[in-house]
N, C-alpha and C positions, 0 to 999 in steps of 0.2 A: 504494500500500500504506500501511502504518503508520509516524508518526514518534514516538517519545518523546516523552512526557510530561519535561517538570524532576522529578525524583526528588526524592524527600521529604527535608529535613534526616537525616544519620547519627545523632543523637541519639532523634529519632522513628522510623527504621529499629531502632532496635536492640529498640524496645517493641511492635515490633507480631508478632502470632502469626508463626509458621513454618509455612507450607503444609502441612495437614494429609495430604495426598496430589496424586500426578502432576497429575489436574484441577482442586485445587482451585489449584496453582501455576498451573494455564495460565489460571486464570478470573484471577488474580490479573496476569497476563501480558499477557494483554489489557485487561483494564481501567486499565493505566498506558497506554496506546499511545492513539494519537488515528489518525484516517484511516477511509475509508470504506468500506474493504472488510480483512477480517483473515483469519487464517490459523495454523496451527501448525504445525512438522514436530516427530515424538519426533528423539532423540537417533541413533538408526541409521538415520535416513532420509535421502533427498536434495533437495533441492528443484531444480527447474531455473526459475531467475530469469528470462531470457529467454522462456520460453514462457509462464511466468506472467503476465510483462506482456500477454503478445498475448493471454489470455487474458482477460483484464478488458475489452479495448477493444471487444468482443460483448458483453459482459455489461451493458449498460445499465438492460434491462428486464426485470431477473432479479434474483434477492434471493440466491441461490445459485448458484453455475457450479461442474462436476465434469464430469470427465474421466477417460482413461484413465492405468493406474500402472504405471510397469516394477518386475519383480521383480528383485532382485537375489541375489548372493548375499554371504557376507562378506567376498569381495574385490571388490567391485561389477561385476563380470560380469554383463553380462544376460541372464538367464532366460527369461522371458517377459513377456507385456504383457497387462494384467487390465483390462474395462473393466467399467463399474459399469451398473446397471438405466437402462431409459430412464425418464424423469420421471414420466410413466403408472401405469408399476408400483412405485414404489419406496414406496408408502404399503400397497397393499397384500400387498408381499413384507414388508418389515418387520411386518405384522399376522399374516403369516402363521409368524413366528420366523425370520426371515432377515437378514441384516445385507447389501444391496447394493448400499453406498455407499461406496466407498474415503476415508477421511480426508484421506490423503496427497495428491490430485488433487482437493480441493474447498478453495474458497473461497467466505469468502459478507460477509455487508453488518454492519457495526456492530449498525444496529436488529432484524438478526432474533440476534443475542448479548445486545441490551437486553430485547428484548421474551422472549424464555426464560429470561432470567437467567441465562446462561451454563449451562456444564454442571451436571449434579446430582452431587455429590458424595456421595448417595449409593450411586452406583457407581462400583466402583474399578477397571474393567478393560474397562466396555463404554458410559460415559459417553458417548463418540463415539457412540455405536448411535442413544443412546436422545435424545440431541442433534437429530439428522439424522429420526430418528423424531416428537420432539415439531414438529419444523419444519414437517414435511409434513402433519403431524394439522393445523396452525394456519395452512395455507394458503398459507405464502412459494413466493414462483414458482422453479422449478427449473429450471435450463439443464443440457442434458449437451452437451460435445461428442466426439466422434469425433476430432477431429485430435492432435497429438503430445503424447504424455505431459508434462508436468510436475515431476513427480514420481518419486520411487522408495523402494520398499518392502523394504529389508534384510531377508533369511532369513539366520538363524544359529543353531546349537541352543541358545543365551543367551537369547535375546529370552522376554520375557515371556510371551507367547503360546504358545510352546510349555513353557515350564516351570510353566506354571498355566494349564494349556489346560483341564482339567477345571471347574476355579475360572470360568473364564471362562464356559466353557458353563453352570455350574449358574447363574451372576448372569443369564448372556443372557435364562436361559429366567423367572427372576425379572421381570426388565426388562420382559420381552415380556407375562409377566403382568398387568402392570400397567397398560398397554394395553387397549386395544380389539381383539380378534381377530377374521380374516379365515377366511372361506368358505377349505373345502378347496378346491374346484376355480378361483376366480379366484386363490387364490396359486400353486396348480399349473401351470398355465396361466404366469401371471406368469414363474413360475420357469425352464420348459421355454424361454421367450423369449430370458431371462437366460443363460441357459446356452448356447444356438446361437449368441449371439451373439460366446463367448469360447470360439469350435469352435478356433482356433487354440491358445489357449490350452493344452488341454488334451489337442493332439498333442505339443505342445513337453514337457509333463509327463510321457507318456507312454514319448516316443521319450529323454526323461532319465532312464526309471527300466527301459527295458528290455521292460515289459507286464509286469514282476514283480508289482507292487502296486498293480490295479486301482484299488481303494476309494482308497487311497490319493490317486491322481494326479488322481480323479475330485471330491475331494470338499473340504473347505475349499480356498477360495484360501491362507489365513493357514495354517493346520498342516498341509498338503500337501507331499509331499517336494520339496524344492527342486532 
């Protein structure tokens, strides 16, 4: 993983701007860090260090590795377990307005963070999306695995996603505009894949919510009842 950088003189710390938002601190975050493969977790997340390791040591001939995410909730109970599109689909599920790449269970290489210029701060809620999106438009190689989560993905009614979930969707659909879009039927398709895949998934949702709230259990991973 990553080692610090020597940190700048406190006199020259004190002059230079403050983060103007969440990404532009984590573009900031990374770029002090040296090592060949990077990574972030937000604040209500978990990361599992152990698994992570063993995950790099496959990752040779891959510019990106991602994997599956346990949910949690906000006593870290686990909920269920989310796994992300296979490498195939994930350029044209994102073309098609779809976001299905978990952040939390992906790491990837320095040079594909050089070569993007880190995230775009022009967005402030789906920066990951369009991250993972310009990646795949520019060809870095993609690993998925199947084996043990990584990571974990905190549900709580705080979290930023549900209290600007609107906000988030109107930026996604911005985001995605600005894109190249995909064929109904190849991201249809795409999608139908993506979703058999995570049949577990969304009996565990189901059998959590009772069959009360269909749509609900069925539909974001992220603002899905937990």
């Amino acid at each position: 993983m990553a080692t610090r950088k020597m940190a700048p003189p406190i006199w020259l710390r004190r002059w230079a701007p403050a983060p103007a938002g969440i990404y532009d601190a984590i573009n900031a975050g990374l770029e002090a860090v040296e090592g060949e493969w990077l990574t972030y977790i937000n604040a209500d997340d978990i990361l599992y260090v152990d698994g992570l390791a063993a995950r790099l040591v496959g990752a040779a001939n891959h510019d990106v590795t991602y994997g599956p995410v346990d949910f949690v909730d906000a006593a870290g109970c686990h909920l269920h377990r989310w796994h992300s599109a296979r490498p195939a689909h994930l350029l044209c599920l994102y073309r098609a307005g779809m976001s299905p790449l978990l952040q939390q269970g992906t790491v990837f290489r320095r040079e594909v963070f050089r070569r993007l210029r880190g995230f775009d701060t022009r967005w402030q809620l789906v920066a990951d999306a369009d991250f993972w999106f310009r990646a795949a438009e520019q060809g870095f190689r993609f690993q998925r695995t199947t084996a043990a989560s990584v990571a974990a993905f905190r549900m709580h009614p705080l979290q930023a996603g549900r209290l600007r979930a609107d906000e988030s969707r109107r930026e996604h659909a911005t985001m995605i505009a600005s894109h190249r879009a995909c064929g109904a039927w190849p991201g249809m398709a795409a999608a139908w894949a993506w979703r058999a895949g995570n049949w577990r998934s969304y009996l565990r949702r189901l059998s959590r919510i009772g069959g009360g709230d269909l749509r609900n259990a069925l539909g974001s991973y992220a603002t899905g009842a937990p």
